[in-house]
C-alpha positions as a printed Julia matrix, in Angstrom:
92×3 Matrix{Float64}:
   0.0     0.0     0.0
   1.31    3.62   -1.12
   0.18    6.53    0.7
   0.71   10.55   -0.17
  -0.2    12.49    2.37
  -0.16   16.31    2.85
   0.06   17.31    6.51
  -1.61   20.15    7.76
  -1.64   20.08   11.52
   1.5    18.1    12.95
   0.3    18.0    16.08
  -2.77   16.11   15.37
  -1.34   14.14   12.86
   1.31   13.01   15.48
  -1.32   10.93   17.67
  -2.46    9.31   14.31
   0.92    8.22   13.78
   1.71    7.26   17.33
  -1.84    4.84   16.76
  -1.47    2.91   13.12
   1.88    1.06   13.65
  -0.1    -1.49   15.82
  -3.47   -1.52   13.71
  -0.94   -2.37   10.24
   0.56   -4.84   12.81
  -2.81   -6.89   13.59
  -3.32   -7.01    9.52
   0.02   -8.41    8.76
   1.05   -4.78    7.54
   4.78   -3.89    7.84
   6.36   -0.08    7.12
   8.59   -0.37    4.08
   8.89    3.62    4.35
   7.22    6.09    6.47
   8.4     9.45    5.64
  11.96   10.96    5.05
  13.35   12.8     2.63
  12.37   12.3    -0.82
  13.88   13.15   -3.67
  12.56   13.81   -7.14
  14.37   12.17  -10.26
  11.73   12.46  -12.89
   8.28   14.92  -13.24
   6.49   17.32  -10.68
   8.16   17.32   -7.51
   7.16   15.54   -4.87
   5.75   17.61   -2.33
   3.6    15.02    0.15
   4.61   12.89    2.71
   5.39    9.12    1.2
   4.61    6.02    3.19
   4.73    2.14    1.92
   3.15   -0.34    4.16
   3.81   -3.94    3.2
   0.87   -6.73    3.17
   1.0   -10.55    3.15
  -1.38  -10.03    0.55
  -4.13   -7.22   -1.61
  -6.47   -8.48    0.27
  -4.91   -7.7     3.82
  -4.37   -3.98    2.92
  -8.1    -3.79    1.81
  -9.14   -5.82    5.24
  -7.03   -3.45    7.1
  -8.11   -0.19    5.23
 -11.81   -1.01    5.88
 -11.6    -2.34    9.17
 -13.02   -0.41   12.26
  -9.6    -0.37   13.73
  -8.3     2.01   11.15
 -11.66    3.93   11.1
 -11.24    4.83   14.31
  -7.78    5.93   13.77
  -8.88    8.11   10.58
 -11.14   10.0    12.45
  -7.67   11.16   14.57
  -6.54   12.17   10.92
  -9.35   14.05   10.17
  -8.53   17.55    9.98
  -4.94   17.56    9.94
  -3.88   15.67    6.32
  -4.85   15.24    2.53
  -4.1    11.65    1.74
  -4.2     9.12   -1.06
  -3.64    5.13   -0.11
  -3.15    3.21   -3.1
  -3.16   -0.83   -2.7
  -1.14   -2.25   -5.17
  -1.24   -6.05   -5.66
   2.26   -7.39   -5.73
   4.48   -9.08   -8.33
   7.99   -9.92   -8.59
């Protein structure tokens, strides 16, 4: 799962990161990357915050994205970021 997120209130968006790390846990979820610099090497620059949670599988991320667990925890986010979450099925 990719996720682009514009912050607009740190301080709020601070107890919604202190909160997912253990709902992405209960759905097998894993951070790949959550935040840091970025840096752009081809088109528009990237201005939002970039975070990649990994899933056993598509179907995880969508169980975990629709799950009252993370409900709860995007109603914390409401108000202080833009976001996109994009679940991308995996193949090597």
């Amino acid at each position: 799962m990719i996720a682009r997120v514009s912050v607009t209130d740190w301080d709020k968006y601070n107890q919604y990161m202190k909160v997912t790390p253990g709902i992405i846990a209960k759905y097998g979820g894993k951070f790949i990357v959550r935040g840091g610099q970025t840096v752009t090497l081809e088109g528009p620059p990237e201005k939002w915050r970039i975070v990649v949670v990994e899933f056993p599988d598509l179907e995880k991320a969508k169980e975990f994205y629709h799950s009252q667990d993370y409900a709860d925890a995007k109603k914390i986010r409401e108000g202080a970021a833009l976001a996109q979450f994009v679940a991308v099925e995996g193949v090597a």
